[in-house]
C-alpha positions in Angstrom: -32.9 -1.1 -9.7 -31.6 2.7 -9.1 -32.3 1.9 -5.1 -30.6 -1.0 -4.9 -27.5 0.8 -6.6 -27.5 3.3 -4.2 -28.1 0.9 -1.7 -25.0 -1.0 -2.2 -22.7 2.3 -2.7 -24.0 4.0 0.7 -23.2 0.1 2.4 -19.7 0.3 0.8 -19.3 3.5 1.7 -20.1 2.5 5.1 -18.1 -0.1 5.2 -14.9 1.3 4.4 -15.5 4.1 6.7 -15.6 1.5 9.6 -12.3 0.0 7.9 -10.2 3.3 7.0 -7.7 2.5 9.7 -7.0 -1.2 7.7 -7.4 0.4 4.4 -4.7 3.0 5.4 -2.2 0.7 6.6 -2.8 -1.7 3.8 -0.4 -0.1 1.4 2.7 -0.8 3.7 1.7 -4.4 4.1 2.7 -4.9 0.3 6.0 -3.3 0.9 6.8 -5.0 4.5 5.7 -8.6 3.9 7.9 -9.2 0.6 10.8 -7.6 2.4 11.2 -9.7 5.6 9.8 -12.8 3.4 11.9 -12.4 0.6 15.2 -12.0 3.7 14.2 -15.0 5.5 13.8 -17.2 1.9 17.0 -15.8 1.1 19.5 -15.2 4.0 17.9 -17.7 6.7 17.0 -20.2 4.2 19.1 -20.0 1.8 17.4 -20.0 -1.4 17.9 -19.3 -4.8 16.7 -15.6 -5.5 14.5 -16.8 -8.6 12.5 -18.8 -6.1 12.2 -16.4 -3.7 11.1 -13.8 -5.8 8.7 -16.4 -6.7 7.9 -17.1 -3.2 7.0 -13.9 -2.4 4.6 -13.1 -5.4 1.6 -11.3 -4.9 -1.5 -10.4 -6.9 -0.2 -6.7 -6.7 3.1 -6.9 -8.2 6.1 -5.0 -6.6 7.7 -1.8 -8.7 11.1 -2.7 -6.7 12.3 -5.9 -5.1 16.5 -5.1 -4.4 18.7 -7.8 -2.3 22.1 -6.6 -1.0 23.7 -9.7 -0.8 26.9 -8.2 0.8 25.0 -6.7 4.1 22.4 -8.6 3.7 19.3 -6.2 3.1 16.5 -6.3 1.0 14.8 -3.2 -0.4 11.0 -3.8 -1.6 8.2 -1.0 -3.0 5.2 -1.2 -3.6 1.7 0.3 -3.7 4.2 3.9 -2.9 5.6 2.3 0.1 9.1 1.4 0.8 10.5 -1.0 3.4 13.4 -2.6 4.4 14.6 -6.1 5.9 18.1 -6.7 6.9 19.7 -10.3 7.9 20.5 -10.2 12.3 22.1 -13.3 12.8 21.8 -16.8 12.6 19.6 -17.2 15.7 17.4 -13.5 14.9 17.0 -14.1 10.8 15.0 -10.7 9.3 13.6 -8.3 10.6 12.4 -5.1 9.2 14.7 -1.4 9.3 13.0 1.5 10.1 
């Protein structure tokens, strides 16, 4: 039973060694995703923001989800990351701010 342990720890291991890159990144993905979804839902679409902060739920929650409806920017952290989505135009919709 002690093998097999180890076993499946040196394959995970493994494993995320072959996937550090993804693993790396993931954190912004969080961050990124709910900011340019939550801007379309909300300035292309034109939903309420209760649904859209529904709409963009995830199994890891956000510690910051901010809209500024004036200019049109959304501000969204999570997982340490912060990103940005602002509203270009009718015929653009969101895209993210570096």
């Amino acid at each position: 039973m002690r093998r097999l342990a180890l076993l499946v720890i040196v394959v995970l291991l493994g494993w995320a060694w072959l996937e550090r890159q993804a693993l790396a990144d993931f954190p912004g993905i969080l961050s990124a995703y709910s900011a340019k979804e939550y801007c379309s839902c909300r300035f292309v679409m034109g939903f309420e923001q209760g649904y859209c902060r529904g709409y963009v739920k995830q199994w890891l929650p956000l510690s910051q989800l901010e809209e500024d409806s004036q200019q049109r920017v959304v501000n969204a952290t999570g997982l340490g990351q912060r990103s940005r989505a602002a509203w270009q135009g009718a015929h653009e919709g969101c895209r993210l701010l570096p």
